[in-house]
KEKOLMI-101790 format. One record per residue (C-alpha): x negated, y negated, z negated; residue in three letters. Coordinates in steps of 0.05 Angstrom, whole numbers, padded with zeros to 5 digits, always signed. Each point is the difference from the previous one (the first is absolute). Example, Ala and Ser with C-alpha at 12.3 -4.5 7.8 and 13.67 -1.06 7.14 Angstrom:
<rs>
-00246+00090-00156ALA -00027-00069+00013SER 
</rs>
This chain:
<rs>
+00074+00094-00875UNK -00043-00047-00035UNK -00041-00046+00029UNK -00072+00044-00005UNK +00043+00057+00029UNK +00007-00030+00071UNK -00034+00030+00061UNK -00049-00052+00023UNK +00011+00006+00085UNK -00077+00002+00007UNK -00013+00052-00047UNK +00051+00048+00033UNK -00030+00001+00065UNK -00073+00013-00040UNK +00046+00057-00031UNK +00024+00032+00065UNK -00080-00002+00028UNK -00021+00038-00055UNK +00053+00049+00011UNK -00025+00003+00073UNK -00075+00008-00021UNK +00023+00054-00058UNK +00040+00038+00069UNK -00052-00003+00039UNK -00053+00026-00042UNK +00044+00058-00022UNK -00018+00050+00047UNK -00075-00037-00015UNK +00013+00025-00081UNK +00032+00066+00020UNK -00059+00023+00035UNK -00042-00018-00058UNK +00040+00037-00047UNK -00002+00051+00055UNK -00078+00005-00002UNK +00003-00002-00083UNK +00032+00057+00003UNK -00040+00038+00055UNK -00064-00023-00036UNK +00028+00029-00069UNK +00021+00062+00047UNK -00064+00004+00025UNK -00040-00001-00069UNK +00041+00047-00034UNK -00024+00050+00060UNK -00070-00022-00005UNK +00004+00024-00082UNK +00033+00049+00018UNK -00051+00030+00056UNK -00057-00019-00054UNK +00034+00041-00052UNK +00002+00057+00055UNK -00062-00004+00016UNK -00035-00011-00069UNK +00045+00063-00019UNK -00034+00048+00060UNK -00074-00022-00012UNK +00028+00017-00082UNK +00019+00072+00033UNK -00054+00010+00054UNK -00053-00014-00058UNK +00042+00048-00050UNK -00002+00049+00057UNK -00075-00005+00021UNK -00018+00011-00077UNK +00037+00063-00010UNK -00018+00028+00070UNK -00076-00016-00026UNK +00025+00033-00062UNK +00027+00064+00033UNK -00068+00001+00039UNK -00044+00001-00054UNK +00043+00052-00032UNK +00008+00045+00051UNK -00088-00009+00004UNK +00000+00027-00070UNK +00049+00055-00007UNK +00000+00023+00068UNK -00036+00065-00028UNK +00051+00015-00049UNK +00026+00056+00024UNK -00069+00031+00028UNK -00031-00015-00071UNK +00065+00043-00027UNK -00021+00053+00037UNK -00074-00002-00012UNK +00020+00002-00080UNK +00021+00070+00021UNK -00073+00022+00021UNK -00033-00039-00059UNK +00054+00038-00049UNK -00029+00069+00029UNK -00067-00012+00002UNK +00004-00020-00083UNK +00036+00072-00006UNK -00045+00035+00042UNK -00060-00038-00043UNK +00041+00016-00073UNK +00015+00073+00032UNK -00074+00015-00002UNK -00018+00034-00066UNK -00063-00031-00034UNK -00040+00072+00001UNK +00005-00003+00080UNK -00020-00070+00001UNK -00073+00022-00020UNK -00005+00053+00042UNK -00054-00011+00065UNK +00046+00018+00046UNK +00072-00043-00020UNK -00048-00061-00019UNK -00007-00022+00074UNK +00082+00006+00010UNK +00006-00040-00074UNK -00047-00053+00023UNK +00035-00008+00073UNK +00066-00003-00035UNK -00019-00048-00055UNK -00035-00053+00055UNK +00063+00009+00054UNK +00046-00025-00075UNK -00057-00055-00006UNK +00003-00025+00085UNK +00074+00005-00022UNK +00009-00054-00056UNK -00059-00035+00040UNK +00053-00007+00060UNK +00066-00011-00051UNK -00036-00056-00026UNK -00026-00032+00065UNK +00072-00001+00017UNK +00024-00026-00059UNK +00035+00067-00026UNK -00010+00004-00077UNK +00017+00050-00060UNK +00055-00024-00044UNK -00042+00016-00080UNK +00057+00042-00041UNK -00030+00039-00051UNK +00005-00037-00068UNK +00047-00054+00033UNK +00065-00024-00024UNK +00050+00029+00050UNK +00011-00053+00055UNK +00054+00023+00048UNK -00024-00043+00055UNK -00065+00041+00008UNK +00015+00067-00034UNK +00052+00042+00004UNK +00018+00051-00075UNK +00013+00066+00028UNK +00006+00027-00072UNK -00007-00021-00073UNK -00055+00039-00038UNK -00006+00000-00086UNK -00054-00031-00022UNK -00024-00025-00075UNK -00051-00038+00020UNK +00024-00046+00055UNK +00051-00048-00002UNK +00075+00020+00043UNK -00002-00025+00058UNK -00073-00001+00015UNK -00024+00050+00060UNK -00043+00056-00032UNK -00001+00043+00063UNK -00004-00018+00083UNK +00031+00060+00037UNK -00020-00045+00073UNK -00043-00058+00002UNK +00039-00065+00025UNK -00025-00043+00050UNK +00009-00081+00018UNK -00015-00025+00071UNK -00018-00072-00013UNK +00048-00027-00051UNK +00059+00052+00025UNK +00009+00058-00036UNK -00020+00064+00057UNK +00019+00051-00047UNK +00028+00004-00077UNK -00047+00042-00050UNK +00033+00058-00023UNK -00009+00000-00076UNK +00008+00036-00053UNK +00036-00052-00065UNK -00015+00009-00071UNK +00064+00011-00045UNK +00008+00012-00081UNK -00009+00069-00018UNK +00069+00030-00024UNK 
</rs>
């Protein structure tokens, strides 16, 4: 051992106090590290809670808009099915109207039934449209298959294939749904 190497008696009593302080403050640090940990514990549940719950206000809002949705929907088509069924009467009151031959239709006595079947179609479309049931326009259209429905292809010169030169049953919309496909008649190349 060299000279600088020797234990100075004084400093190894200052050595052994500091090894008494560092033992007694152990438990002291311990518990700190103890409560780092807890807090680090503790935030990591508090981001994780504020994930949670940033995720369920994320999902009650999601749910609240389609419920609104689903309400507003049902308000609009809630007819459907009724306006189905009233098609049905509006179909055979245009055949009873087309069944009437034009020589009757002058005639004193069939012009009263004429005229009270011709104002019930009227109060008719008057009530479609205040319920926001609309005809689907076919004749001279291009073929559109999600408002018309070809039933058969018809030769025709003049028209181009695939436009709709005849409407077997008029097709009806109910807001912006489609109620009821047009039955057409579709123009094809003459053989």
């Amino acid at each position: 051992m060299s000279d600088n190497d020797q234990i100075d008696p004084g400093k190894t009593g200052e050595a052994e106090d500091l090894r008494e302080e560092t033992a007694e403050a152990a438990p002291e640090l311990a518990e700190h590290d103890n409560a780092n940990d807890r807090i680090a514990k503790l935030e990591k549940q508090l981001e994780e809670a504020n994930a949670a719950t940033l995720y369920a206000q994320a999902e009650m809002q999601n749910v609240r808009r389609r419920a609104e949705k689903e309400a507003k929907d049902a308000r609009a088509y809630a007819v459907t099915q009724f306006a189905r069924d009233v098609l049905s009467v509006a179909d055979n009151l245009s055949r009873a109207l087309g069944a009437i031959p034009n020589e009757l239709r002058g005639d004193d006595k069939m012009k009263g039934l004429v005229t009270g079947l011709e104002a019930t179609g009227r109060e008719l479309e008057t009530v479609f449209t205040r319920h926001g049931i609309a005809k689907i326009s076919a004749m001279g259209e291009a073929l559109d298959p999600n408002r018309h429905q070809a039933m058969m292809e018809v030769p025709n010169d003049e028209a181009e294939p695939g436009t709709i030169v005849q409407e077997i049953q008029t097709g009806y919309m109910l807001n912006d749904r489609l109620l009821r496909p047009a039955l057409v008649g579709v123009a094809k190349k003459p053989d």
